[in-house]
Backbone as JSON Lines, residues from 0, in Angstrom:
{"i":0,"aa":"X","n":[18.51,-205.29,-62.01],"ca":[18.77,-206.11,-63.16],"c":[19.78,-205.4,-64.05]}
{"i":1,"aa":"X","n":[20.56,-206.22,-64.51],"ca":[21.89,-205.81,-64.95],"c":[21.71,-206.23,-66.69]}
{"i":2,"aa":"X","n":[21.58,-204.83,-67.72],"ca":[21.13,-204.78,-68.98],"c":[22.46,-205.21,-69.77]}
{"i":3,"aa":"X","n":[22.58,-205.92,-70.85],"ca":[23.86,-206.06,-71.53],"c":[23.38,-206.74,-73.0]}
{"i":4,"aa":"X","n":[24.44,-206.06,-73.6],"ca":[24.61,-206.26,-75.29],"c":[25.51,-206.91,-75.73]}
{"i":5,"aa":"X","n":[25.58,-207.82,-76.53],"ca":[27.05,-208.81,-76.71],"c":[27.23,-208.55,-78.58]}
{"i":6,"aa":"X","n":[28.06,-207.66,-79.13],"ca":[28.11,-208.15,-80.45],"c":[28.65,-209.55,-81.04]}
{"i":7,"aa":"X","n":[28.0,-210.45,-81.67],"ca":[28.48,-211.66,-82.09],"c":[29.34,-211.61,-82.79]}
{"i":8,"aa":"X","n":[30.13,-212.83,-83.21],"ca":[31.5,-213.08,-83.95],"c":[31.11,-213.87,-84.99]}
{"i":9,"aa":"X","n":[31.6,-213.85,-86.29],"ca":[31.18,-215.49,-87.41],"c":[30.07,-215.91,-86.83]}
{"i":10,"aa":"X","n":[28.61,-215.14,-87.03],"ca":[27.88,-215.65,-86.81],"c":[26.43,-215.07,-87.97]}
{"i":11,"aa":"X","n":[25.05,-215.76,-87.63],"ca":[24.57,-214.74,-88.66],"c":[24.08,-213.87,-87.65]}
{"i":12,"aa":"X","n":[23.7,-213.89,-86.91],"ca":[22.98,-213.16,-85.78],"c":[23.99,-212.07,-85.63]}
{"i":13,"aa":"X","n":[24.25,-210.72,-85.28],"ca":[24.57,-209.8,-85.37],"c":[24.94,-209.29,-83.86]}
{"i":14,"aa":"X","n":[23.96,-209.77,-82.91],"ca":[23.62,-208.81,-81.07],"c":[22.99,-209.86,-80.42]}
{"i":15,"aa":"X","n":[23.52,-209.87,-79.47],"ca":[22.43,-210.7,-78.61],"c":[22.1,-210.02,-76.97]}
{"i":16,"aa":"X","n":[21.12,-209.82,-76.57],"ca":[20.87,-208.76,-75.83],"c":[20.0,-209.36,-74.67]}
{"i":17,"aa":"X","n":[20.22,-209.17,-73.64],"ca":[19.96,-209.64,-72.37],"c":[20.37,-209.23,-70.81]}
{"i":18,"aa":"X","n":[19.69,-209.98,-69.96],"ca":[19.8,-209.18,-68.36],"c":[19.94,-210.24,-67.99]}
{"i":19,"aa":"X","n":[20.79,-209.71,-67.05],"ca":[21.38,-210.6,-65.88],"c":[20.95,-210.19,-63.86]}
{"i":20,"aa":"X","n":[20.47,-211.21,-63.71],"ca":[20.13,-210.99,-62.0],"c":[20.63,-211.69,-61.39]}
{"i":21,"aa":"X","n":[21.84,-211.64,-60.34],"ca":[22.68,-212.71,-59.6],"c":[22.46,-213.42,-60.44]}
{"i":22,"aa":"X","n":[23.33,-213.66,-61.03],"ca":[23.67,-215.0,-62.4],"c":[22.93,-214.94,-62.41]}
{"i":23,"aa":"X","n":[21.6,-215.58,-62.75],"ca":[20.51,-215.6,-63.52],"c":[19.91,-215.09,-64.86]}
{"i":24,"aa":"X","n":[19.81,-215.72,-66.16],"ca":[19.55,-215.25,-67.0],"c":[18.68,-214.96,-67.46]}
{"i":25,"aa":"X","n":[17.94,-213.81,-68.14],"ca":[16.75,-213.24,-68.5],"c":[16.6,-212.73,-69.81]}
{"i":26,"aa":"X","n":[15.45,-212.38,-70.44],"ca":[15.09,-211.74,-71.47],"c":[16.22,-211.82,-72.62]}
{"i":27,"aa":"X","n":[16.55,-212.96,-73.34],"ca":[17.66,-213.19,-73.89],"c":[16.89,-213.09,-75.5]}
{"i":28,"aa":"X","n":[17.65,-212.23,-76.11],"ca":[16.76,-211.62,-77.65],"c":[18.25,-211.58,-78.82]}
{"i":29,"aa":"X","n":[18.08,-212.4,-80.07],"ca":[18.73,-212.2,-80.9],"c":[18.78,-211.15,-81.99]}
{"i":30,"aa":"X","n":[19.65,-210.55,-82.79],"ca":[19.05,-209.75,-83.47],"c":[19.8,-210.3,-84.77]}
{"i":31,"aa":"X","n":[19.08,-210.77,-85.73],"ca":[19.69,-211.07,-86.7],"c":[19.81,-213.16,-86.85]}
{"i":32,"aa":"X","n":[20.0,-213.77,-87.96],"ca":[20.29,-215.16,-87.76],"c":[19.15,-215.84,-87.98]}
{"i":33,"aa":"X","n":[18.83,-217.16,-87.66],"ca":[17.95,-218.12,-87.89],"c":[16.68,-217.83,-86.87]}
{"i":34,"aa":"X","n":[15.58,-216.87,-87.5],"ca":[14.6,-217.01,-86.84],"c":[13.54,-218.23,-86.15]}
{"i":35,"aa":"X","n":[13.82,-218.98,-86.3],"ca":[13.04,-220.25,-85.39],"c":[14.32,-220.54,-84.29]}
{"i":36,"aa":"X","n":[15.43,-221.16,-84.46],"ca":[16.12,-221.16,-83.61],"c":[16.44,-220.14,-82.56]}
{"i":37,"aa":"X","n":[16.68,-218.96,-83.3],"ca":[17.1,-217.9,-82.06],"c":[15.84,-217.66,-81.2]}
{"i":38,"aa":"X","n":[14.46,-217.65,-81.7],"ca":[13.24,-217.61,-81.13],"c":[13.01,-218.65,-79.61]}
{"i":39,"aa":"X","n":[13.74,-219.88,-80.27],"ca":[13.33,-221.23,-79.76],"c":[14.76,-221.1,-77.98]}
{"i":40,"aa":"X","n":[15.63,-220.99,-78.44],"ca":[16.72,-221.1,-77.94],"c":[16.84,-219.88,-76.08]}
{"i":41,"aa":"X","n":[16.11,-218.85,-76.62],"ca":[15.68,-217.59,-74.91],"c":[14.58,-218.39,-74.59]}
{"i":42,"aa":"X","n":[13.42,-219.0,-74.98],"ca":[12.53,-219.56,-74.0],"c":[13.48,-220.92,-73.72]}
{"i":43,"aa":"X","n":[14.03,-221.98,-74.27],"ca":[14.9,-222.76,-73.19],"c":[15.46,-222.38,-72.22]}
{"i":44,"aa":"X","n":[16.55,-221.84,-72.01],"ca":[17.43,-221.0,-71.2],"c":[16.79,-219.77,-70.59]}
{"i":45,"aa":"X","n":[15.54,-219.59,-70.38],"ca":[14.95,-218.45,-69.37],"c":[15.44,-218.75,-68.04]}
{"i":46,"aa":"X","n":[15.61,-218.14,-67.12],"ca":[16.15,-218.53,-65.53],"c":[17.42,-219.35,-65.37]}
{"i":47,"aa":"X","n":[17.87,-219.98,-66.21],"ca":[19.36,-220.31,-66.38],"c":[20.58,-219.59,-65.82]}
{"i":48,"aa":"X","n":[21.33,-220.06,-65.0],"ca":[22.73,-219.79,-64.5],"c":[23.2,-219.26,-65.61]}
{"i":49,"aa":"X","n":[24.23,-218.44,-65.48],"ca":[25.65,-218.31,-66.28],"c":[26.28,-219.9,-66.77]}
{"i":50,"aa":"X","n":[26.57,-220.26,-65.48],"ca":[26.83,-221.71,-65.72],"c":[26.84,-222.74,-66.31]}
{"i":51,"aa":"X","n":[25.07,-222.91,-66.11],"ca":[24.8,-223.86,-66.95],"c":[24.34,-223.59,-68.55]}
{"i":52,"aa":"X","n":[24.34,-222.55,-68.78],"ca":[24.52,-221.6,-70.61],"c":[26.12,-222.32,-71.38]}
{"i":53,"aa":"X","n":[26.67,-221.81,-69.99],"ca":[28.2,-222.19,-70.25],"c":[28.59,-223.62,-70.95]}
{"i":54,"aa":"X","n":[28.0,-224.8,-69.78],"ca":[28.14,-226.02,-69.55],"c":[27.21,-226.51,-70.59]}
{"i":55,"aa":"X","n":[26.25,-226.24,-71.4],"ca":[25.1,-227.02,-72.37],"c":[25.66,-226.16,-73.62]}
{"i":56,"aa":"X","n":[25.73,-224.9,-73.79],"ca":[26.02,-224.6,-75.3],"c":[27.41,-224.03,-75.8]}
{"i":57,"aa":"X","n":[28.21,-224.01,-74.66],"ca":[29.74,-223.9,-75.16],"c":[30.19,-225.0,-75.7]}
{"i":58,"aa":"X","n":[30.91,-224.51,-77.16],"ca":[31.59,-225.85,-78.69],"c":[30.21,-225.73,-79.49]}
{"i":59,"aa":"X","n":[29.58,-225.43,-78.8],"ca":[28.1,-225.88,-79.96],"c":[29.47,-225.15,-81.7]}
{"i":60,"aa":"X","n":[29.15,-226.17,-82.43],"ca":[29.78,-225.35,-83.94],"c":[28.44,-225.28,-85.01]}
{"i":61,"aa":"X","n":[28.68,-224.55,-85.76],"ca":[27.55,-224.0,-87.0],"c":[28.03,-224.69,-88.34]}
{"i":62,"aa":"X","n":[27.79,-225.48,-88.82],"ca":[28.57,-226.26,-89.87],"c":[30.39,-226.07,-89.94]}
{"i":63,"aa":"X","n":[31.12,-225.23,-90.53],"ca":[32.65,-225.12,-90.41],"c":[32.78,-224.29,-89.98]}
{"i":64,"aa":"X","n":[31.86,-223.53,-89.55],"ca":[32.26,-221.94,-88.36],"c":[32.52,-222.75,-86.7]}
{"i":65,"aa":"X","n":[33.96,-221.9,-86.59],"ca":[33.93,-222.14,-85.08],"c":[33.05,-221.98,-83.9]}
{"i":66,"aa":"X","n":[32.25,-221.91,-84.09],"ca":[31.05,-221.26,-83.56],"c":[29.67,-221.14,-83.76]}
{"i":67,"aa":"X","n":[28.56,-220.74,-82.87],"ca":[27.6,-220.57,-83.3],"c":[27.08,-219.4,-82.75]}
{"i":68,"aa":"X","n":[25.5,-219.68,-83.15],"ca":[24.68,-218.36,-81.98],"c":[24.91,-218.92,-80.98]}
{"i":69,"aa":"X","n":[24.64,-220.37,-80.37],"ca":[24.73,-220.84,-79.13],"c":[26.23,-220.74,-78.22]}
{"i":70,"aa":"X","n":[26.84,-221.19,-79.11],"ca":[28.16,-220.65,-78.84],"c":[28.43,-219.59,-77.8]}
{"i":71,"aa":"X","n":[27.88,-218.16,-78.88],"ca":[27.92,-216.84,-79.28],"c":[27.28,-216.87,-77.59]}
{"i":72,"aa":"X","n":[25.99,-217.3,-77.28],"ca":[25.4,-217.06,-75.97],"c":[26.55,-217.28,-75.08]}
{"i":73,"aa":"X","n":[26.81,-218.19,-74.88],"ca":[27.82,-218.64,-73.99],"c":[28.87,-217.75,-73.42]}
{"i":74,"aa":"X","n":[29.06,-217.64,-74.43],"ca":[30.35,-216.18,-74.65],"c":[29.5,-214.93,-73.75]}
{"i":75,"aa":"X","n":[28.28,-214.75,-74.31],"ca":[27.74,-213.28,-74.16],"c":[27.37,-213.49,-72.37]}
{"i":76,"aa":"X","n":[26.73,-214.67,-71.62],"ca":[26.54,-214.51,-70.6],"c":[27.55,-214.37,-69.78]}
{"i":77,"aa":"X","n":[29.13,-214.96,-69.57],"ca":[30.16,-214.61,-69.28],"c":[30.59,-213.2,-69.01]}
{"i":78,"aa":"X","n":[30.46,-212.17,-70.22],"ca":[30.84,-211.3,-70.34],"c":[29.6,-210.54,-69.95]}
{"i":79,"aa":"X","n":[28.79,-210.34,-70.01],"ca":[27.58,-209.94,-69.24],"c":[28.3,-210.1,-67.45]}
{"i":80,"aa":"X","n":[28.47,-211.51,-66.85],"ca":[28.73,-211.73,-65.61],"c":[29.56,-210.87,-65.35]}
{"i":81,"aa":"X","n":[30.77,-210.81,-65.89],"ca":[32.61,-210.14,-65.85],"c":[31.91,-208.47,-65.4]}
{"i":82,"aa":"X","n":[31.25,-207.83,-66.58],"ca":[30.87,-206.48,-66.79],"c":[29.88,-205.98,-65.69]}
{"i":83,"aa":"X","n":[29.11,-206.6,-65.36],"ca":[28.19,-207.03,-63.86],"c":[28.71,-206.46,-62.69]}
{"i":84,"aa":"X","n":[29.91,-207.76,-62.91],"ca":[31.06,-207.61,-61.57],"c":[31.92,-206.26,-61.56]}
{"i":85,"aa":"X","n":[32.12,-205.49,-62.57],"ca":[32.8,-204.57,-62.54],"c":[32.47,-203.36,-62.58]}
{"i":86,"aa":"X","n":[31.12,-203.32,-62.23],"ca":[30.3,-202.19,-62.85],"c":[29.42,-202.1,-61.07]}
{"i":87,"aa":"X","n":[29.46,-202.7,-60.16],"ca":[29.31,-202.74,-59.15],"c":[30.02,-202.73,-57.85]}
């Protein structure tokens, strides 16, 4: 299992921290941001592709921020995948 840290961008959440197993997404933990949502948001997406993280919460926007935490995930499992691939 492949451990990874994503610092967020314009967001309130700060880190978002998670493992990756052949794409597969795991143990996905916010640090910082809207505690019910970020809570709510790793038990949806438990066992989730890269993919489909990609395909359901990429554009998500946060009122006039380009972005969100969900966003922010999107971003982070990507780069989790990329760092994966290069680190093996």
């Amino acid at each position: 299992m492949f451990h990874y840290d994503y610092k967020t961008e314009n967001t309130c959440s700060q880190l978002i921290s998670l493992d990756l197993e052949d794409n597969i997404v795991h143990n996905v933990s916010f640090m910082g941001g809207c505690n019910g949502n970020l809570k709510a948001i790793p038990r949806l997406i438990e066992g989730w592709t890269v993919e489909e993280i990609e395909n359901k919460l990429s554009g998500v926007m946060c009122g006039r921020r380009q972005t969100s935490c969900a966003d922010q995930l999107a971003k982070a499992v990507r780069a989790a995948y990329e760092a994966e691939k290069q680190a093996s």
